[in-house]
C-alpha positions in Angstrom: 30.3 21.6 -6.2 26.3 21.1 -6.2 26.3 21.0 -9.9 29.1 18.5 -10.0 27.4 16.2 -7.4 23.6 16.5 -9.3 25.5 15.5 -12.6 26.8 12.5 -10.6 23.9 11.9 -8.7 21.9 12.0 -12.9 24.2 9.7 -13.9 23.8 7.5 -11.4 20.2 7.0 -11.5 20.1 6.9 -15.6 23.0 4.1 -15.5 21.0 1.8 -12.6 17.7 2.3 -15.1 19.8 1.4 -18.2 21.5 -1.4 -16.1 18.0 -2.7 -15.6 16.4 -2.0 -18.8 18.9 -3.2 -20.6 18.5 -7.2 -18.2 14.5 -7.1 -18.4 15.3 -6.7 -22.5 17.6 -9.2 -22.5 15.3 -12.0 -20.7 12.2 -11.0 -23.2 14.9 -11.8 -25.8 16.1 -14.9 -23.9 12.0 -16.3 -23.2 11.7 -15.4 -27.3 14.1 -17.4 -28.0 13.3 -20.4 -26.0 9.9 -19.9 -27.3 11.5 -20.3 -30.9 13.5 -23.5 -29.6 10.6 -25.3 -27.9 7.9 -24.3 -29.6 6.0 -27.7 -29.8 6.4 -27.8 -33.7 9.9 -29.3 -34.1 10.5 -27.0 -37.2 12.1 -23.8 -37.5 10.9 -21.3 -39.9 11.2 -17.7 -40.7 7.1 -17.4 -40.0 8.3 -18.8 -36.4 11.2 -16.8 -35.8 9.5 -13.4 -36.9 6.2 -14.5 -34.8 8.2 -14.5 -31.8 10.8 -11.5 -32.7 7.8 -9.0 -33.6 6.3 -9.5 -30.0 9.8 -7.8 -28.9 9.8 -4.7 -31.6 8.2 -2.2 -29.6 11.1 -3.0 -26.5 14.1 -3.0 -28.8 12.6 0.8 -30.0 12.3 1.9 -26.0 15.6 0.4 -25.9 17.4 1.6 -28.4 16.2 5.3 -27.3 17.4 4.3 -23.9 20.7 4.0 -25.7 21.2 7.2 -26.9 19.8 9.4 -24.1 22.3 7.3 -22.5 25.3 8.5 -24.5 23.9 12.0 -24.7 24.0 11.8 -20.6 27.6 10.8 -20.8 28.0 14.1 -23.3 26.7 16.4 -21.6 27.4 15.4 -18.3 31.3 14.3 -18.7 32.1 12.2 -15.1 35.1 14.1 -12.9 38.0 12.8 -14.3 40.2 11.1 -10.9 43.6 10.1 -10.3 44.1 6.3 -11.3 44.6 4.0 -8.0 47.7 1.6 -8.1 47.2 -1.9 -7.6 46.0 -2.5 -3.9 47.4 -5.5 -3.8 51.0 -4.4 -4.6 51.1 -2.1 -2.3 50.3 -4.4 1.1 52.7 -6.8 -0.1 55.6 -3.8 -0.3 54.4 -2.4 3.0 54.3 -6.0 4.7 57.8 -6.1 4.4 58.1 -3.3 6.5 56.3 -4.4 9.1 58.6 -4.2 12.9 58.4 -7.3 15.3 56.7 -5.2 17.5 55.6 -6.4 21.2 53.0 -4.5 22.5 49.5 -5.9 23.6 48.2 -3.5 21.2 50.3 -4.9 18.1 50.1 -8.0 18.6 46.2 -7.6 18.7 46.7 -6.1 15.4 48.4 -8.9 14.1 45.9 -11.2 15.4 43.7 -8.9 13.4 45.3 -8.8 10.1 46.5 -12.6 10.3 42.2 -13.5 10.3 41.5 -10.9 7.6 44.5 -12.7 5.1 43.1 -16.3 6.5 39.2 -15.3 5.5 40.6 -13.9 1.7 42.5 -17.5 1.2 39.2 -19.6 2.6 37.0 -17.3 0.2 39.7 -18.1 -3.1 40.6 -21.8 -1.5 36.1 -22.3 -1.7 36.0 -20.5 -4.7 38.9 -22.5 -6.5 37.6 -26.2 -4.8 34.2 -25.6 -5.7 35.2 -24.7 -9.4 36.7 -27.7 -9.8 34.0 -30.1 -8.5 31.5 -28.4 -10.7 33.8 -29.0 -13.7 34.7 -32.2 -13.1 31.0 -33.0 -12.7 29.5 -31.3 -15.8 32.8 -33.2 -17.4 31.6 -35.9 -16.7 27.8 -35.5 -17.4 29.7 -34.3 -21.6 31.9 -37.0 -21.8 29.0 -39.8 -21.1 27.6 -41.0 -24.1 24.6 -42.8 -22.2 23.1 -39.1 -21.3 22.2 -38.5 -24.8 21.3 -41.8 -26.6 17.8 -40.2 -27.3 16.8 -39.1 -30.6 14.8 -35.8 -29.4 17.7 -33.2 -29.2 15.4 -30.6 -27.2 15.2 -33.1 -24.8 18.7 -33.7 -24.5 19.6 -29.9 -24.4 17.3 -30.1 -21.5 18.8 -32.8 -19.2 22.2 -31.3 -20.4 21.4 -27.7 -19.4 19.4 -28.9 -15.6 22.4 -31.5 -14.8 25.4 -28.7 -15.5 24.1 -25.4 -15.4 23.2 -25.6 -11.5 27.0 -26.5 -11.0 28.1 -23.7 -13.4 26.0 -21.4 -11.9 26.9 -22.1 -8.5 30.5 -22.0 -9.4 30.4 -18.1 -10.9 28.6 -17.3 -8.2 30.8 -18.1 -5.6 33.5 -16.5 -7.9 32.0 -13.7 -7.8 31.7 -13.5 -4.0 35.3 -14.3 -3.8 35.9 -11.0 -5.9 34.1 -9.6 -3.7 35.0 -10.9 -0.4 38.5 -9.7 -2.2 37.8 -6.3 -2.7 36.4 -5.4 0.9 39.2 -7.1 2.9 41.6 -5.4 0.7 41.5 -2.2 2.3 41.0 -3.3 5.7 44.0 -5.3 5.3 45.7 -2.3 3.9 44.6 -0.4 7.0 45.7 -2.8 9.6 49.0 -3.5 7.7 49.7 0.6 7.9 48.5 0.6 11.5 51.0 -2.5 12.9 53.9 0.0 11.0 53.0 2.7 13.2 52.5 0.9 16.2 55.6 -0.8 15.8 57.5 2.3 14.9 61.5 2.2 16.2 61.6 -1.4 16.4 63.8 -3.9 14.4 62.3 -5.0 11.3 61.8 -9.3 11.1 63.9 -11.1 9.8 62.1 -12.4 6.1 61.5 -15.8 6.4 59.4 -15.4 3.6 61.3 -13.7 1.0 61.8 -16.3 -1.3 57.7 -16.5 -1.5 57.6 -12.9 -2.2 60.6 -13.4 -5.0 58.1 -15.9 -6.7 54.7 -13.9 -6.2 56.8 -11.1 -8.0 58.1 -13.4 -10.8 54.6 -14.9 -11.6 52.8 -11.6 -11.2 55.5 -9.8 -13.6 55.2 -8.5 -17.0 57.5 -11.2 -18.7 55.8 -14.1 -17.0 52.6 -12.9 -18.4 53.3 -12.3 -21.8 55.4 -16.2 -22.0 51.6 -17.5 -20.9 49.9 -15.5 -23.5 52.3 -16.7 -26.3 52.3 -20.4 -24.9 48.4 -20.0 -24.9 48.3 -18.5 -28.9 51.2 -21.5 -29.8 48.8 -24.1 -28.8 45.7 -22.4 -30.2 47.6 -21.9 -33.7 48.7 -25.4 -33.2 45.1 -26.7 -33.0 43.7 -24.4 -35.6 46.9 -26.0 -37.8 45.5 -29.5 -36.3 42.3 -29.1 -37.4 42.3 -28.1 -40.9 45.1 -30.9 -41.5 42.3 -33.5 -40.2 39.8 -31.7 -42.7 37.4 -29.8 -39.8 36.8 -26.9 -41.7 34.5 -29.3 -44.1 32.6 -30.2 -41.1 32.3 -26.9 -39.5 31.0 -25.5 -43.3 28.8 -28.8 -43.6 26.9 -27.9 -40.3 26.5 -24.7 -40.9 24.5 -25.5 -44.1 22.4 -27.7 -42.0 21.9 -25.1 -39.8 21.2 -22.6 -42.1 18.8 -25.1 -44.2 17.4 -27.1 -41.5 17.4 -24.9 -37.9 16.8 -21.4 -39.0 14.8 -22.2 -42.8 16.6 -20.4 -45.1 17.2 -23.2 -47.0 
């Protein structure tokens, strides 16, 4: 049992170095390549581009080694392989149904208790979802005004673009990611109390479902079926797009701007 938990406790520690390794690499890379975008000169080159890529050589190698020890970790010490959870979520909403109209003060202080923690997961996706929209309405907005780039320096117009939507963007993951969160510890508490009222409430009758039809359409949206009719509705329209596109000739302008970029960005021309 020691061995298994110093294995764990080695690949633990090597995974949060990797982890962070592997983010102070990719800002070098990201600061390299800003330095390649706003270098001052307004020409890109391979001179440039190599200048600022050699600086990050001696990384990628430390990297790169980090890599495989990594892999070689994950050989030698395999992870405890643990019985699959079911989906938390499916099973409060089967237990919920089972929940007695109990009467006690002690149930109904448990309800009180459950109803806040469902309330706070519907604020946190209800903030998450309002915010989300606000942010893209805004950076839609910012895209879809041609005023915003009637200058002829495109750094400078990256710039603005990237300061007026990115905050918003930003924000908006952020608080999606809190929501995932917020998501993930109320789910077992909710489980908990939803497990407790059935126990407490043991013997009496069970309610009568007012909100059945609810559950009948939670089921339907979450099912298989429903899924895979939203995936093929979401590769029609991309097919019908792609057809779209090459019909209105955009494959010309998609090759014609990659020769610019490839003669005129990155100087391989």
């Amino acid at each position: 049992m020691e061995e298994r938990e110093r294995s764990a406790c080695v690949r633990t520690i090597y995974g949060i170095f990797l982890a962070m390794f592997t983010v102070v690499f990719g800002a070098l890379f990201a600061i390299a390549a800003a330095g390649i975008y706003d270098g001052g000169t307004g020409v890109y080159s391979r001179e440039i581009v190599g200048s600022r890529l050699k600086e990050l050589i001696v990384p990628a190698i430390f990297w790169g080694i980090a890599v495989i020890l990594g892999f070689l970790v994950s050989v030698l010490l395999p992870a405890r392989e643990e019985k699959r959870r079911g989906d938390v979520r499916k099973t409060i909403r089967r237990l919920s149904r089972r929940i007695p109209q109990g009467e006690s003060a002690e149930f109904l202080a448990e309800r009180k208790k459950l109803d806040r923690i469902v309330w706070v997961r519907y604020i946190a996706w209800g903030a998450c979802a309002l915010f989300s929209v606000v942010a893209a309405v805004i950076s839609a907005v910012y895209l879809f005004d041609a005023a915003h780039f009637a200058g002829t320096d495109p750094t400078a117009e990256v710039k603005k673009l990237v300061g007026a939507c990115l905050p918003w963007i930003g924000t908006a993951l952020l608080m999606c990611c809190a929501a995932v969160v917020v998501e993930t510890v109320l789910a077992g508490r909710e489980l908990a109390a939803t497990k407790k009222l059935i126990l407490l409430g043991k013997g009496a009758p069970l309610p009568q479902n007012a909100h059945m039809g609810a559950e009948k359409v939670r089921d339907l949206l979450s099912s298989a079926w429903t899924i895979f009719v939203l995936r093929l509705v979401v590769f029609a329209l991309g097919l019908t797009f792609f057809i779209l596109g090459i019909v209105n000739g955009g494959q010309q302008d998609v090759l014609f701007k990659a020769i610019n970029i490839c003669r005129e960005c990155i100087g391989l021309g």
